[in-house]
C-alpha positions in Angstrom: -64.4 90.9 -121.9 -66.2 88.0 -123.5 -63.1 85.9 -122.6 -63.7 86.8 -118.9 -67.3 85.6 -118.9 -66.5 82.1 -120.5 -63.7 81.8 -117.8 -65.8 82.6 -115.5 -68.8 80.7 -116.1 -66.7 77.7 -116.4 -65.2 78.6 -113.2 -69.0 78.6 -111.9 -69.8 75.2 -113.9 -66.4 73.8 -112.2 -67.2 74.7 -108.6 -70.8 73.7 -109.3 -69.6 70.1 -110.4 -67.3 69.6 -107.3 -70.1 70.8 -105.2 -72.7 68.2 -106.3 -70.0 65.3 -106.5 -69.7 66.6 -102.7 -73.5 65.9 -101.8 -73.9 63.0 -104.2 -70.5 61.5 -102.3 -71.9 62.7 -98.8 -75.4 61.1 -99.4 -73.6 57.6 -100.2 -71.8 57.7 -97.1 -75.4 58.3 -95.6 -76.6 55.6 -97.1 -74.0 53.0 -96.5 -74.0 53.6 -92.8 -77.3 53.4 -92.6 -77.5 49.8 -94.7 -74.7 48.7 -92.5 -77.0 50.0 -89.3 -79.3 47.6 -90.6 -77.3 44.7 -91.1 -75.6 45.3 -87.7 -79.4 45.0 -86.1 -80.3 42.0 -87.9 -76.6 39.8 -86.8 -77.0 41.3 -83.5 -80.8 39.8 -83.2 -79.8 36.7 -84.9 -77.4 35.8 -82.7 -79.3 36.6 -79.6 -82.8 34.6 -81.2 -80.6 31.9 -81.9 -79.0 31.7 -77.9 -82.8 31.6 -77.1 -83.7 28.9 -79.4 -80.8 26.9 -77.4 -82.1 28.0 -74.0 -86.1 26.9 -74.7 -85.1 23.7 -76.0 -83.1 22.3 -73.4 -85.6 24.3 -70.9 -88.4 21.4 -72.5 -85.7 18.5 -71.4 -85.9 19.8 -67.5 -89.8 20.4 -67.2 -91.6 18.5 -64.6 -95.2 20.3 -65.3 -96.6 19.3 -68.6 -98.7 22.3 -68.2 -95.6 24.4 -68.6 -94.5 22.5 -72.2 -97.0 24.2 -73.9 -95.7 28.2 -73.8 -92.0 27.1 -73.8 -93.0 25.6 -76.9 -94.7 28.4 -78.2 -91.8 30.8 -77.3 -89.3 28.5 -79.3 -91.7 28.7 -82.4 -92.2 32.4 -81.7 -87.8 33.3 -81.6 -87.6 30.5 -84.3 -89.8 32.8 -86.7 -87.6 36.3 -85.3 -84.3 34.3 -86.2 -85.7 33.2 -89.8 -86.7 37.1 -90.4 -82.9 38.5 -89.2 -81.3 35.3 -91.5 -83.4 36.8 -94.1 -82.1 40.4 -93.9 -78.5 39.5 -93.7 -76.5 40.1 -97.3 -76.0 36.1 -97.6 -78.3 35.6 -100.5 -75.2 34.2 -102.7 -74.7 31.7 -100.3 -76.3 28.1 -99.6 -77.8 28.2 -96.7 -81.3 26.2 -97.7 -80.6 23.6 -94.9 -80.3 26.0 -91.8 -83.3 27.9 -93.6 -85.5 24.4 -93.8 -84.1 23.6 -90.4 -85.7 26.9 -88.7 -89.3 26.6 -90.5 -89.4 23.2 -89.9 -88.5 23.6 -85.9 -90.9 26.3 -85.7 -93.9 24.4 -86.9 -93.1 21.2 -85.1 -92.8 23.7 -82.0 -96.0 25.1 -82.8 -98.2 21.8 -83.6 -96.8 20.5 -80.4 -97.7 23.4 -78.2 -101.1 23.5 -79.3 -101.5 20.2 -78.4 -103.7 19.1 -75.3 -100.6 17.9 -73.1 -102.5 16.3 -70.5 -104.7 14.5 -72.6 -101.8 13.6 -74.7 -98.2 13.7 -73.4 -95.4 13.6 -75.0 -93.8 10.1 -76.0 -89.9 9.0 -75.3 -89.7 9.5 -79.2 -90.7 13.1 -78.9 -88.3 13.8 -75.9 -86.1 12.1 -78.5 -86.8 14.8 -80.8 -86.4 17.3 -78.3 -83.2 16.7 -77.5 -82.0 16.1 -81.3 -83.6 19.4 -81.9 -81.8 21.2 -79.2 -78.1 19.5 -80.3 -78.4 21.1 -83.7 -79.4 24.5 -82.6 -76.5 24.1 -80.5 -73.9 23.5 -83.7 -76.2 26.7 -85.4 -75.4 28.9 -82.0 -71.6 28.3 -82.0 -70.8 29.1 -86.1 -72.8 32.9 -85.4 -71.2 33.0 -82.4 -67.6 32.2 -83.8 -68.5 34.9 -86.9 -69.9 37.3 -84.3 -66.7 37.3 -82.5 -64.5 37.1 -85.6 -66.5 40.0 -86.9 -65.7 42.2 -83.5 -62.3 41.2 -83.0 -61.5 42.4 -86.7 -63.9 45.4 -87.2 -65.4 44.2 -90.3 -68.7 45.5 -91.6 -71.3 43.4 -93.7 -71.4 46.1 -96.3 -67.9 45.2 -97.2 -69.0 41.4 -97.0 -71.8 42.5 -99.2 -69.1 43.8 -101.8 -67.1 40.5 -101.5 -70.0 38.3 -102.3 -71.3 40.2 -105.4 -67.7 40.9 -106.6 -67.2 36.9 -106.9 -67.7 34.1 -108.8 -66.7 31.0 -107.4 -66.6 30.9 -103.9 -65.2 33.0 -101.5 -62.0 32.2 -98.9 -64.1 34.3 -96.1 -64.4 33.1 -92.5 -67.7 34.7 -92.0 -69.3 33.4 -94.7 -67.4 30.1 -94.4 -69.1 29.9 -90.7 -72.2 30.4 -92.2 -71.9 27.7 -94.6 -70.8 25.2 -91.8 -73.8 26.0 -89.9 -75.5 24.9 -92.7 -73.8 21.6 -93.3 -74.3 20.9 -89.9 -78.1 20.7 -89.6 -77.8 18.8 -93.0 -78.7 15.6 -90.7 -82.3 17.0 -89.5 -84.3 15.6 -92.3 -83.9 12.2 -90.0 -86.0 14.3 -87.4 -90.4 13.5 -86.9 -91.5 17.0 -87.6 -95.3 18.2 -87.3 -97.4 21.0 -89.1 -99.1 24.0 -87.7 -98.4 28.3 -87.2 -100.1 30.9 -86.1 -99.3 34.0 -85.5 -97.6 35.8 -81.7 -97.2 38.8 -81.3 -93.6 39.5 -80.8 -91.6 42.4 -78.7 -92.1 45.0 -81.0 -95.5 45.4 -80.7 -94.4 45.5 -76.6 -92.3 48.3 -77.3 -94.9 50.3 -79.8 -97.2 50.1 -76.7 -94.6 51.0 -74.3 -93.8 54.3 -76.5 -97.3 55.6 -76.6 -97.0 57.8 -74.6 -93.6 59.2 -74.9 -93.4 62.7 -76.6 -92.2 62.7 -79.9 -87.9 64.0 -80.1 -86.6 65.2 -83.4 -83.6 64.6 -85.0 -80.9 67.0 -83.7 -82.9 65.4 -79.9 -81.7 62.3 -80.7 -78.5 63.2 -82.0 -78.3 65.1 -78.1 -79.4 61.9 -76.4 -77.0 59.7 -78.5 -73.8 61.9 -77.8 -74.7 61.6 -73.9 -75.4 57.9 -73.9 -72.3 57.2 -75.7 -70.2 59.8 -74.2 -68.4 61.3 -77.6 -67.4 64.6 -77.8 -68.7 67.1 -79.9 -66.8 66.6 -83.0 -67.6 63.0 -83.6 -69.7 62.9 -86.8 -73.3 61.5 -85.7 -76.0 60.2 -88.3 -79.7 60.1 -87.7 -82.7 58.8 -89.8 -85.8 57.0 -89.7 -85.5 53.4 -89.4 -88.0 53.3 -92.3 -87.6 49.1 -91.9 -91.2 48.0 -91.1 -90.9 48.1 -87.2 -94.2 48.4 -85.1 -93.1 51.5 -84.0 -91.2 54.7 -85.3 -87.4 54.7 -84.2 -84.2 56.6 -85.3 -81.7 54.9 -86.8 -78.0 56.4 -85.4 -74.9 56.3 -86.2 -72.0 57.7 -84.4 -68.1 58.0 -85.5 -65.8 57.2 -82.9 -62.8 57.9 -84.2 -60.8 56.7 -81.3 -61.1 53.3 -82.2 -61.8 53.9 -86.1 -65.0 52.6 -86.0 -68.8 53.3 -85.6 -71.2 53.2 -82.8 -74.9 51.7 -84.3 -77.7 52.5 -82.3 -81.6 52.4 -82.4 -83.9 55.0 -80.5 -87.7 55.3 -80.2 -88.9 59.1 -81.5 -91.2 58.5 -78.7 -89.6 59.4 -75.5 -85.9 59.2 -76.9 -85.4 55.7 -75.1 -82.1 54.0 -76.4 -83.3 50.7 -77.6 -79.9 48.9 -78.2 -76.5 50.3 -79.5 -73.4 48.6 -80.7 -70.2 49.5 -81.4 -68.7 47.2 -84.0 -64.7 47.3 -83.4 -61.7 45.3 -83.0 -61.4 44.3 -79.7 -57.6 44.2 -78.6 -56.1 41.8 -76.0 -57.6 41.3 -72.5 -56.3 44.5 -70.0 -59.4 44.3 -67.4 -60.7 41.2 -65.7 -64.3 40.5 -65.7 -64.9 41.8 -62.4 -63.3 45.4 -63.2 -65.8 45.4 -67.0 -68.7 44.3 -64.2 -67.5 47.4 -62.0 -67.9 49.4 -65.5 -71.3 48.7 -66.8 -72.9 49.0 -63.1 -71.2 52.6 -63.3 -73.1 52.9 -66.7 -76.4 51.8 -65.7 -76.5 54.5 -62.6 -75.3 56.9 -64.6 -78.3 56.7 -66.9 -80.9 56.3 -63.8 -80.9 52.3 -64.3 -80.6 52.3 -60.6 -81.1 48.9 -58.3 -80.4 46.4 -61.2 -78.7 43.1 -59.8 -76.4 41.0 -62.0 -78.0 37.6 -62.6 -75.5 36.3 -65.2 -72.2 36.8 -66.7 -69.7 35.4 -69.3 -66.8 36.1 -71.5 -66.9 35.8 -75.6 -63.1 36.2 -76.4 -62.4 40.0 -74.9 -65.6 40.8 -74.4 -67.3 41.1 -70.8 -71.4 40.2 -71.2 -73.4 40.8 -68.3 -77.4 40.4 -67.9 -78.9 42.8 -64.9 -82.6 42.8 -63.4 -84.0 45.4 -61.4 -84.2 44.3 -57.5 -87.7 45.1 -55.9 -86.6 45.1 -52.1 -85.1 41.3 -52.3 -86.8 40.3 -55.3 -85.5 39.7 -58.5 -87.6 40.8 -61.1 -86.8 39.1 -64.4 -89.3 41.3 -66.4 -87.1 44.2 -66.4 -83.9 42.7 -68.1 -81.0 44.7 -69.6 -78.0 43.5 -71.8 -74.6 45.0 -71.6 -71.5 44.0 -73.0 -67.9 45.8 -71.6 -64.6 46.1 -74.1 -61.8 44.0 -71.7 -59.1 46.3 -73.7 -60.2 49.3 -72.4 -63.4 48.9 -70.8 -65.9 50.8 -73.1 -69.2 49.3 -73.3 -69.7 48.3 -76.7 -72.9 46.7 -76.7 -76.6 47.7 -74.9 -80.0 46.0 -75.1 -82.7 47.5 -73.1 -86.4 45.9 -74.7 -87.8 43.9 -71.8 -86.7 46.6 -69.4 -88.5 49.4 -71.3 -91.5 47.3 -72.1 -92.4 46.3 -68.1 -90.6 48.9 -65.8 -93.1 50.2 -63.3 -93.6 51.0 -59.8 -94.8 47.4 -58.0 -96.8 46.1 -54.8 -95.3 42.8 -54.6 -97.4 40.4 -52.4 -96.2 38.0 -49.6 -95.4 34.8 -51.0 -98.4 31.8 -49.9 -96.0 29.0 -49.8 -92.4 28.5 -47.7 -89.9 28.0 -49.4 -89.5 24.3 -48.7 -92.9 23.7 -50.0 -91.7 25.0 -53.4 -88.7 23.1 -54.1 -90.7 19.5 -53.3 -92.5 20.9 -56.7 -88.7 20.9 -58.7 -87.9 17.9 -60.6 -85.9 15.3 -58.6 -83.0 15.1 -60.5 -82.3 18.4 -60.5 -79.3 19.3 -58.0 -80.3 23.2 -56.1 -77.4 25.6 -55.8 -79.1 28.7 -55.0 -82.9 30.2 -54.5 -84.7 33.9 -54.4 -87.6 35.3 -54.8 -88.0 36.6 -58.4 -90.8 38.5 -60.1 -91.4 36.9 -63.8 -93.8 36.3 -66.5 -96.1 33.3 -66.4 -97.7 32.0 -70.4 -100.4 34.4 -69.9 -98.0 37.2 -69.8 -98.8 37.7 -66.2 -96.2 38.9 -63.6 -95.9 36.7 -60.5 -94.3 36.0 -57.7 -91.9 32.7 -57.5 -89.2 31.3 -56.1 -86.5 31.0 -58.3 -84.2 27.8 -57.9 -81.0 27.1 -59.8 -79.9 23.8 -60.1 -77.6 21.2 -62.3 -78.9 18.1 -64.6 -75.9 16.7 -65.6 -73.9 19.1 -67.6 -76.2 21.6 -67.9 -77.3 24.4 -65.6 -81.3 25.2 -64.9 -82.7 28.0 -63.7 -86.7 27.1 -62.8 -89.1 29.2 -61.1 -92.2 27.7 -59.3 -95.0 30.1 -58.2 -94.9 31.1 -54.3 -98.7 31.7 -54.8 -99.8 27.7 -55.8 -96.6 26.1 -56.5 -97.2 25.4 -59.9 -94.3 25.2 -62.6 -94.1 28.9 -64.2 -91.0 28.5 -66.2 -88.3 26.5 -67.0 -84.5 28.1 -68.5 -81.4 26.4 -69.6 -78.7 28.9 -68.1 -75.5 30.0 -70.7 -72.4 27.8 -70.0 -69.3 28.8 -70.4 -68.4 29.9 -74.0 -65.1 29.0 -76.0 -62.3 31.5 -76.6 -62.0 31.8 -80.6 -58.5 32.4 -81.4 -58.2 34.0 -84.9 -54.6 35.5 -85.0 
């Protein structure tokens, strides 16, 4: 008899055991995905803040209206600050990367001191158009080594918590082309210190506190809600495993953290959502992207169908390009005939299969609404005498965007070529002043890593 008990209370202890190396091994799965959740976010926002660090700087070079210097200015100082905060939650912290670090501070304040400055009063010099353009060259080297370890990263489905592993497990340096294009980047901007720079910051609100505002209202979803939404947004069926938690990493406003398996392509889906409203904020799916099947008109053909399928109706494509075999697209919603620019959404289409693999909806969720858009005060003629002279028009429309007061107006947008570069400027159909002044994406490089 007492031999029973003992065998079975150490059949008890036994099963106990297995049991809590089953939660203590389920909870470290949880954990991981939601660290590499995180570091998915910040790459993701790097490399976008870094493509707009590239776009306001050579926006400066094509100005005409010094009055329009000043915000552009301020925006590159404000995404210089976002990009230093996504550097700094990467798992790179083994890795020398001082230089591109100095490189961002020093660009934002120089940014800063020089928007605050009284243009009119004080213009700026051929040596600071010097600057400019020296500035915008290096953040030009920075933008292709993410973009090359973005792509390298997607085309070979590797995560950053294995990088994460790779780095702590060594001790010399590592043969890793991520981290190798990282450490380029920063031997690149190694020449900046021959650069004037200028003191100053202050503080901008940035699109998270848009978004907290924009959520207000929403009514609060709970977890198994979100996991709901999530399975319909991606389109997974019902066994995929799906993770939700709290962000829990300092964003202005409260957001679940998902993750989704998609086991048809032995990867994850990463995806943020507000718990107000349940509005998809951005997902990713981080895969291996095989060989071009699509073209870029069939992926464009897939992420309209995407869009209407998830009431994104009326949204016009205002820019596309290719990075390796994946299809990137940039939509604005159409207000009769006019673009408007405020309500922006990201989406990137698989060309091996066409699954959309990546989503970005901030600007969109932030400024949707129901508008009255006035009749323009000025012809169109009378607008583009207000361009710059060297800039060559291709194409005009009426567009809805923000001016530096964070006002909506009405302009006519004009696209145009300096040189090499493409410009996208839109002057105000109201007074004809100079409201704002982009650089448009050229065409990106194929990166070949087989």
């Amino acid at each position: 008899m007492i031999r029973n008990i003992i065998i079975g209370l150490l059949a008890v202890a036994v099963i106990a055991t297995g049991y809590w190396g089953f939660q203590e091994q389920e909870e470290k799965q949880t954990l991981m995905l939601s660290t590499e959740s995180n570091y998915q976010r910040a790459f993701h926002e790097l490399a976008y803040h870094i493509d707009q660090i590239e776009d306001n700087l050579g926006g400066t070079l094509a100005m005409n209206s010094r009055s329009q210097l000043s915000p552009a200015l301020a925006e590159a100082w404000r995404v210089t600050s976002l990009a230093q905060e996504d550097l700094g939650q990467l798992p790179l912290n083994s890795l020398e990367l001082g230089k591109t670090e100095e490189f961002l501070y020093k660009l934002g304040k120089f940014s800063y001191k020089t928007s605050v400055r009284d243009l009119d009063k004080e213009p700026l010099n051929d040596k600071e158009y010097k600057t400019l353009e020296q500035l915008y060259g290096y953040s030009k080297e920075i933008r292709d080594e993410v973009r090359k370890a973005q792509a390298y990263m997607l085309s070979n489905g590797m995560r950053w918590v294995d990088i994460e592993k790779e780095i702590a497990a060594q001790n010399q340096p590592m043969d890793n082309l991520i981290t190798d294009n990282f450490e380029l980047m920063n031997r690149s901007v190694e020449g900046f210190s021959e650069v004037d720079w200028g003191a100053g910051m202050a503080a901008i609100d940035d699109l998270n506190g848009e978004l907290k505002k924009a959520f207000k209202d929403g009514k609060e979803i709970n977890e198994v809600e979100a996991e709901q939404i999530a399975r319909e947004y991606l389109n997974v069926n019902d066994n995929a495993v799906v993770e939700v938690a709290e962000t829990g990493n300092g964003l202005a406003y409260k957001a679940y953290s998902i993750v989704v398996d998609d086991p048809e392509h032995d990867t994850n889906y990463y995806m943020d959502m507000s718990v107000q409203g349940g509005h998809p904020i951005w997902f990713l799916q981080n895969r291996q992207v095989k060989e071009q099947a699509i073209s870029l008109n069939e992926a464009l053909e897939k992420a309209q169908v995407f869009l209407e399928e998830h009431d994104k109706n009326n949204m016009q494509l205002v820019n596309s390009k290719q990075y390796d075999s994946i299809g990137s697209f940039e939509f604005v919603h159409l207000e009769g005939n006019v673009r408007a620019y405020t309500d922006l959404i990201n989406v990137e289409v698989a060309l091996d299969d066409g699954d959309i693999v990546s989503y970005e909806a901030k600007n969109y969720i932030i400024n949707h609404k129901k508008r009255e858009i006035p009749e323009p005060n000025l012809t169109i003629e009378e607008a583009r005498e207000k361009l710059n002279p060297r800039l060559e028009v291709m194409e005009d429309h009426l567009a809805l965007t923000e001016n530096n007061l964070g006002e909506e107006v009405l302009c006519y947008e004009f696209i145009g070529v300096i040189k090499d570069d493409t410009f996208q400027v839109f002057i105000n159909a109201e007074d004809g002043s100079e409201v704002r002044v982009d650089r448009l994406d050229q065409a990106q490089p194929v990166y070949n890593f087989s």
